[in-house]
N, C-alpha and C positions, 0 to 999 in steps of 0.2 A: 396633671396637677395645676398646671395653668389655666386651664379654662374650669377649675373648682372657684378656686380663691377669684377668678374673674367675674365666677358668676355669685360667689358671696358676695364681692363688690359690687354689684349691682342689684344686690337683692337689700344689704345696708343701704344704701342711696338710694332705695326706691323705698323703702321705711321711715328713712328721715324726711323723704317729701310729705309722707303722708302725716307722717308726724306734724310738720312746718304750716301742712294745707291744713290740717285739725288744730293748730295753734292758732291759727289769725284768723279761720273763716268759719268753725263753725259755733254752735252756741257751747258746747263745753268747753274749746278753745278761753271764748270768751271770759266766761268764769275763772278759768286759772290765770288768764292775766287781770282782769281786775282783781283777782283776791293778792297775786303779787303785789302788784300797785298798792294795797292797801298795807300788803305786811312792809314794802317798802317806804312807806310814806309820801310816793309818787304819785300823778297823775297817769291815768290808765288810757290808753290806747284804743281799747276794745269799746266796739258796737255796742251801746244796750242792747239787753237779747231780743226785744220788741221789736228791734230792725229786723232778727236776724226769721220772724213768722209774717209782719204784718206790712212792714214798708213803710213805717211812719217816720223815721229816718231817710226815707231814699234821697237821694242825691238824683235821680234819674229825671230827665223833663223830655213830654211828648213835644215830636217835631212841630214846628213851627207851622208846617203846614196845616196842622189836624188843629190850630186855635184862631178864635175871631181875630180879625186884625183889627177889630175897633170895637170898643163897648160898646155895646148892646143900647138904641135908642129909647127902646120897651121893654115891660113882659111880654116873652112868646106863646102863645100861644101852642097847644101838642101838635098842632098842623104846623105849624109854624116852624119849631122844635126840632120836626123830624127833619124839614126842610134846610135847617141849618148845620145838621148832622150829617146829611149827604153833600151836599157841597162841600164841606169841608173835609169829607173823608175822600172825596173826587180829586181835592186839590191835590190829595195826597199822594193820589196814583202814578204811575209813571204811563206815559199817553198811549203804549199801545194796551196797558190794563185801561185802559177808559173807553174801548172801542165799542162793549157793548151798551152802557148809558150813553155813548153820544147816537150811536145807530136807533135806539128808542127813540132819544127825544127828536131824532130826524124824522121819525115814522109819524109820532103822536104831535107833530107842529111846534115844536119847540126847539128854539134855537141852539145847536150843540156847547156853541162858544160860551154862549151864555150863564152853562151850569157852572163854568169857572172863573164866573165875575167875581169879584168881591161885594158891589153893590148890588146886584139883581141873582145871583148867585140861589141863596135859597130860595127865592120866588119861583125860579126855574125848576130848580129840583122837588118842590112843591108842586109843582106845575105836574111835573112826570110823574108823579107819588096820584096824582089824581085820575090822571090819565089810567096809570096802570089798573085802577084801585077795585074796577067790576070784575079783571081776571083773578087779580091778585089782593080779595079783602083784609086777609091776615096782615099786617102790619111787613114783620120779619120774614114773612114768605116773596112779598113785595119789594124790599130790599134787596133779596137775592134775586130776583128778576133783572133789578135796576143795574146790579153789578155781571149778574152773570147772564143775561139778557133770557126772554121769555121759555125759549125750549129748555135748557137746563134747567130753570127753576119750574118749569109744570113738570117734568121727571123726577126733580128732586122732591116734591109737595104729594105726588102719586106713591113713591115710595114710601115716605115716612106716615102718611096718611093709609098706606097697607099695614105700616106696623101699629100705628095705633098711637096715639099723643098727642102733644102739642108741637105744631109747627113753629119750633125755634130755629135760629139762626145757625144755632151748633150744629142739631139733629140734618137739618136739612144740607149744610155745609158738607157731611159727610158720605152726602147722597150724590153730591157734582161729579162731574163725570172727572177725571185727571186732568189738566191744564187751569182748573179755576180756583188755586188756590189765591193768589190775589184779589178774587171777587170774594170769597170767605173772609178773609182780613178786612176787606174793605165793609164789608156786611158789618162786621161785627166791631169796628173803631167806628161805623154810624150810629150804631144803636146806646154806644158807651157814651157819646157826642150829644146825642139826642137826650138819653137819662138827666147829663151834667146840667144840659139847659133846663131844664125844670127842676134843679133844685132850688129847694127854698133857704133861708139863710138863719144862721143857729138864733141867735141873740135878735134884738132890734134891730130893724134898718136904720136906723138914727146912731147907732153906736159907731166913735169915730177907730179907725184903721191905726194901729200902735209902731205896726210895722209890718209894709207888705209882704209882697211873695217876694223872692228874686234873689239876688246875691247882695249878704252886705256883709260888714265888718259883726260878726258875733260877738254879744254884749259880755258874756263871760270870759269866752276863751280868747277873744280878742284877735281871730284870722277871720281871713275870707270867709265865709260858707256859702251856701245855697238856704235861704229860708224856705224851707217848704211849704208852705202855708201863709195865713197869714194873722196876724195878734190883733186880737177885738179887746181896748182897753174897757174892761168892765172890771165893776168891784165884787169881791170877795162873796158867794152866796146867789148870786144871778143864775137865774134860771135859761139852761142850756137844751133846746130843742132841735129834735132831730130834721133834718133837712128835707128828708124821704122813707115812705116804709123799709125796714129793711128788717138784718138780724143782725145781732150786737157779735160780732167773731171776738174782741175782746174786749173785758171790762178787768183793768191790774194796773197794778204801779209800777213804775221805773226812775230811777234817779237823773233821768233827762225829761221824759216825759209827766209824769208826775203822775195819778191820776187820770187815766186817759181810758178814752175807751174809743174802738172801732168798731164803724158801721158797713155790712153789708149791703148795698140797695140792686145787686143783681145785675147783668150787661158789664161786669169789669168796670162796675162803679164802685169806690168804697168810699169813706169819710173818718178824718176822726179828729177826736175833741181831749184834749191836754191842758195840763195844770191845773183841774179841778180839784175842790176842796170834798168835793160826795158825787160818787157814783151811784144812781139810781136805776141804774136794770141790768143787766147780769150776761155775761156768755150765753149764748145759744138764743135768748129774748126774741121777739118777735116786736118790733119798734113799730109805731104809727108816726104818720109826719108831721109836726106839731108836736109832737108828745115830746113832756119833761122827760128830760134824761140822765140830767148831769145839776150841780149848782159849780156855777166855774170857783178859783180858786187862784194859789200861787204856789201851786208845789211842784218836787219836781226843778229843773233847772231853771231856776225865772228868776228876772229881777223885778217884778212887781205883779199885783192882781191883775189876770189877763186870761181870755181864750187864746190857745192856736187852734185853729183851724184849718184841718187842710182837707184837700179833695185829688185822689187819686184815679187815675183812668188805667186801667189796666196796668195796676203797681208805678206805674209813674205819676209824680205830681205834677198836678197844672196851680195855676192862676184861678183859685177860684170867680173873681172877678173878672175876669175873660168871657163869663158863663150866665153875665148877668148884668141887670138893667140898675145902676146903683150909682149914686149921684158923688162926683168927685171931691165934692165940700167934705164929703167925711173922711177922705184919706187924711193923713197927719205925718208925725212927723215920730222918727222914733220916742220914748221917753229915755230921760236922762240916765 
């Protein structure tokens, strides 16, 4: 009798978890407390559901290690680009994941210390990207070399090239032998690295910064937050271009977001554009870079006509300005 009723008891408490876990964390959760909140006449708790597919919300920021420590003096160049991608993804490693790029650049005359400079840093990792470039032309095939040093990646390149495709980063990652999963990571937080630096920027470069990325006092709610992105003061109707090709993952409204649409550009790049007043290309879409996409707007949680913009690297938000060569005169100051 006691171990019935013990294990109803435990079968009710493991009900009511999932119950409590489907209340607060997923998206039908969400709907029944904001529809509470609305029959209550309270302020609701829950996530827009747009957190709960796309990340436009996240609170999450990549480590410190994996961003420039200083604005960008230029545009980079794609050599350039990629060279900035792997240093920074180098820096990120723990030192005995770094033994097979330092053993290369020992081999091909490049100073190992060097790939972890902050100044000379990408030039180095550039350097090696050249070096390696007659065994290894594919881009992402060469990456994997850099991190997982050359016999791994000609075995990984001979396999995937017996199956037949394109030598990506993923496909070839899954060809390493067991111990190189930190050179897989590291492959593929370079190539996400590399994408952000060549994007291009939605609005005019001349458009001044409303309010950056980072943590401040949120203008409605009035706490702390994490801004994820950052607000281009533009008026109402401004033409919103996409940063890189990509595919539109979504174009819908939310009562935080307003308006908003997200950008796929591939490598665990994404982008999106909020409080627009017209959405112009649709789910699933095929975007070019430059191409209209949006007219910005003020809907959606805002206190005034503005883009957010933000850029995520593998569902975490960075600093889009981290990523790029953009003159400090245009940051500002929030508006009132």
């Amino acid at each position: 009798m006691f171990s019935r009723r013990a294990r109803g008891l435990l079968d009710f408490s493991m009900a009511a978890l999932c119950l409590w876990a489907a209340y607060h964390h997923t998206p039908a959760g969400a709907l029944v407390r904001r529809g509470a909140a609305w029959a209550a006449g309270t302020q609701s708790t829950a996530r827009p559901l747009l957190a709960y597919y796309e990340g436009v919300s996240s609170s999450g920021m990549v480590a410190a290690a994996l961003l420039p420590e200083a604005p960008l003096r230029r545009v980079l160049s794609d050599a350039e680009a990629l060279g900035y991608g792997t240093h920074l993804a180098l820096k990120g490693l723990k030192p005995q994941a770094r033994r097979n790029a330092m053993a290369l650049a020992t081999e091909v005359g490049v100073a190992p210390l060097s790939l972890l400079d902050a100044e000379g840093g990408p030039s180095a990792a550039r350097a090696l990207h050249e070096a390696l470039a007659e065994d290894f032309p594919d881009e992402e095939a060469r990456l994997i070399a850099v991190f997982a040093g050359r016999v791994p990646a000609r075995y990984a390149v001979e396999r995937v090239s017996a199956e037949g495709g394109v030598l990506s980063v993923e496909r070839l990652s899954r060809q390493l032998p067991p111990g190189f999963e930190d050179a897989a990571v590291a492959a593929t937080q370079s190539l996400a690295l590399t994408t952000a630096f060549g994007l291009a920027w939605p609005v005019s470069e001349s458009v001044r910064i409303s309010s950056p990325f980072g943590y401040r006092v949120h203008p409605t709610l009035g706490t702390r937050k994490l801004h994820t992105g950052v607000d281009l003061g533009v008026p109402v109707g401004t033409e919103v271009r996409g940063v890189a090709e990509g595919t539109v993952r979504r174009a819908s409204e939310d009562a935080v977001n307003g308006k908003v649409l997200i950008i796929d550009h591939g490598r665990g790049v994404t982008t999106a554009y909020c409080h627009n007043s017209e959405l112009l290309v649709r789910s699933g879409q095929r975007v070019a870079r430059g191409e209209t996409i949006a007219r910005s707007g003020n809907t959606g949680r805002s206190t005034g006509p503005h883009l957010h913009y933000q850029l995520e690297l593998s569902a975490q938000a960075v600093d889009p300005l981290r990523f790029r060569h953009r003159p400090q005169a245009f940051v500002g100051s929030p508006p009132p």
